[in-house]
C-alpha positions in Angstrom: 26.8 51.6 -12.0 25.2 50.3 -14.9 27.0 47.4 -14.4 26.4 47.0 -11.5 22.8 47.2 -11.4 23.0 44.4 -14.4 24.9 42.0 -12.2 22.6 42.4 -9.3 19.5 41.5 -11.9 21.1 38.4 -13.5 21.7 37.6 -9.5 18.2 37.9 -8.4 16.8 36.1 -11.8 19.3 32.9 -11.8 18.5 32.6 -7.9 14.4 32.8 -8.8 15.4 29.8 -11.2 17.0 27.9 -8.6 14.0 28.0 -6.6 11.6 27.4 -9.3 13.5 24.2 -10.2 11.9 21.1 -10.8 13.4 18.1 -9.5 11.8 14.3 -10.1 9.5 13.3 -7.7 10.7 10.8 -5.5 6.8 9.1 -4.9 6.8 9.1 -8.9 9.7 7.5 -9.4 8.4 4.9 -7.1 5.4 4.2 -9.6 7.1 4.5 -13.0 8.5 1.7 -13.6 5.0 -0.1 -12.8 1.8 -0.7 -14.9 -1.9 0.3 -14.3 -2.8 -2.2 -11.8 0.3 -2.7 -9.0 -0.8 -1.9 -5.6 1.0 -2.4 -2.6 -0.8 -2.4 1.3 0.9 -1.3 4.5 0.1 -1.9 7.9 -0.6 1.7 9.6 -1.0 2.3 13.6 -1.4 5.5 14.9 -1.0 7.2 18.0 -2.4 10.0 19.2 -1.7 9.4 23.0 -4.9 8.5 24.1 -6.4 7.1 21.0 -4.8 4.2 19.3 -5.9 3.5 16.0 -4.9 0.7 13.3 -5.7 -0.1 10.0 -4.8 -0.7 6.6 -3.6 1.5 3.5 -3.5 0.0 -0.2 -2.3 2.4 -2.9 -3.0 1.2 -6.7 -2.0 2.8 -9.6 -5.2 3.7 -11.7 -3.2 5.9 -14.5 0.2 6.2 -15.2 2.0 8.9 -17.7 4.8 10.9 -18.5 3.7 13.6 -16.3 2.1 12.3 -13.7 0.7 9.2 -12.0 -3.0 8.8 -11.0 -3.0 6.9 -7.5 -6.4 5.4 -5.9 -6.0 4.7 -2.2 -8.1 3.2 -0.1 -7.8 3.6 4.1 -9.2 1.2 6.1 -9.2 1.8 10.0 -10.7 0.2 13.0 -12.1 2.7 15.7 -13.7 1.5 18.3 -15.2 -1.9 17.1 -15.8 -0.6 13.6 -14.3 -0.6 10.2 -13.8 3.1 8.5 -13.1 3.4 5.0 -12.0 5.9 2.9 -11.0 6.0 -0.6 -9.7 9.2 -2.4 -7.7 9.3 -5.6 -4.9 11.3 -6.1 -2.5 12.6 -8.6 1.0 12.3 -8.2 3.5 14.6 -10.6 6.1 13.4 -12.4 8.1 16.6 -11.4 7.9 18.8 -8.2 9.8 22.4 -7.4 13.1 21.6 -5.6 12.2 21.6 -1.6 8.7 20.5 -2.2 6.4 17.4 -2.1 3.9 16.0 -4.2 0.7 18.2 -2.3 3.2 21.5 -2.5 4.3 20.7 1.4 7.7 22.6 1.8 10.5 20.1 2.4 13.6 20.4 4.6 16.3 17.4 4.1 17.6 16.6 7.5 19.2 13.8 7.4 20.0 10.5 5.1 21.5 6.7 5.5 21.2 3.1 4.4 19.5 0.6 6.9 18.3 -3.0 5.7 14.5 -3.9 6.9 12.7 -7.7 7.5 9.5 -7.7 5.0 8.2 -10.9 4.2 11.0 -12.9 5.7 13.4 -11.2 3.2 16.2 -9.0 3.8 15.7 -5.4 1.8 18.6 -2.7 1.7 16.8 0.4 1.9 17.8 4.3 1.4 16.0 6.1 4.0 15.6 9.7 4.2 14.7 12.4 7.7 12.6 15.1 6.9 10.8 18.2 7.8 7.6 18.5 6.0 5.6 21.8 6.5 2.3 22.8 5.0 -0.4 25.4 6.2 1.9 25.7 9.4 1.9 22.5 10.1 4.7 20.8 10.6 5.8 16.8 10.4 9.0 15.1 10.7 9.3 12.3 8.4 11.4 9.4 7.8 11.4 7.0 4.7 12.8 4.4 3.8 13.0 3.2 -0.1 13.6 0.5 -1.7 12.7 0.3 -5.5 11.9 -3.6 -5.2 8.6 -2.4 -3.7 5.6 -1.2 -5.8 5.6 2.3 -5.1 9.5 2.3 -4.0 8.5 2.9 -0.4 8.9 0.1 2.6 8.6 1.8 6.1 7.1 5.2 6.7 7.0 7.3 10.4 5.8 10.5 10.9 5.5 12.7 13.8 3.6 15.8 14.0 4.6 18.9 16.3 2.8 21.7 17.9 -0.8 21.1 19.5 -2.4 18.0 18.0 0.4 15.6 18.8 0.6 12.1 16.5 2.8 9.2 15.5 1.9 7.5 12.3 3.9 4.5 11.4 3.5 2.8 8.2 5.3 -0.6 7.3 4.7 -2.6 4.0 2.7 -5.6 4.2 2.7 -7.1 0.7 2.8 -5.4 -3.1 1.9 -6.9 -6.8 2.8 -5.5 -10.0 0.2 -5.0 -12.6 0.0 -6.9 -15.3 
C-alpha cells in the first residue's frame, strides 16, 4: 500500500512539473537575434461591426537580455477624423510556462501549416500557427504567421474575439529595420 501511495505521489509531482514547464517564448525568439534599436510597423484595421478603425503599430526593441526583452510600442489609430496614440512598454520573457503567452493568457494549439505571404514585393515562406488564447474569460482565436526574416519574427497577425463584444483585428507587416 505503501507502494502504492508512493507511486501515486511521484505521479501527481512529475505531472505538476509538466505543467509548470517553461518553454521559449515564441515573441522572444522573434527579438533575440536583434539589437536595441530594430522596430518593425504593421498595418492594423479593426472591425468591430459598426466601427471600423485603422491605424498603425511599430514595436521597437528598447532592452534586450538573456531573460527577457523590453518592447516599446507605440499605436497609432485614426477614429473619426483624428489621430490616437498610445505608447506603452512592455516586457517580453525569455521563457513562458508550457500553454501560456507572454501576458500569462492560457494557450490552446489548434492548428499549424506553412503558407508563403507578398510583403514588400517579396515572396516570404511563413510558419503560421491557429490558436485559442484565453485570459480573464475572454477568449480570442488567433492565427500567426512567422517568419524569422522579420524584426520580431512575425509577418501577418488575425484575431477574432468571441462572446459579447465581437472584433476582428488584422495585422500585416508594413516594413522592419534592424538596429544597429
Amino acid at each position: 500500500m505503501a507502494k502504492l501511495a508512493m507511486g501515486l505521489a511521484a505521479a501527481v509531482f512529475s505531472l505538476a512539473a509538466v505543467q509548470d514547464e517553461m518553454i521559449d517564448n515564441p515573441e522572444y525568439q522573434g527579438w533575440k537575434s536583434q539589437k536595441v534599436g530594430a522596430w518593425v510597423k504593421y498595418k492594423m484595421t479593426n472591425d468591430m461591426g459598426t466601427m471600423k478603425m485603422e491605424g498603425e503599430v511599430t514595436s521597437k526593441l528598447k532592452e534586450l537580455t538573456a531573460e527577457k526583452a523590453v518592447i516599446d510600442q507605440l499605436t497609432i489609430i485614426e477614429m473619426m477624423g483624428k489621430k490616437h496614440e498610445t505608447p506603452m512598454t512592455r516586457p517580453v520573457p525569455a521563457k513562458v510556462k508550457k500553454g501560456t503567452d507572454s501576458e500569462g493568457a492560457k494557450v490552446e494549439i489548434l492548428e499549424e501549416g506553412d503558407e508563403e505571404l507578398t510583403i514588400k514585393e517579396k515572396k516570404y515562406k511563413c510558419h503560421w500557427v491557429k490558436m485559442k488564447t484565453t485570459n480573464k474569460g475572454q477568449v480570442m482565436n488567433m492565427k500567426v504567421w512567422r517568419n524569422d526574416q522579420i524584426v520580431g519574427g512575425a509577418a501577418r497577425f488575425e484575431m477574432t474575439s468571441e462572446g459579447d463584444m465581437k472584433m476582428t483585428i488584422t495585422m500585416n507587416v508594413l516594413d522592419w529595420k534592424a538596429g544597429e
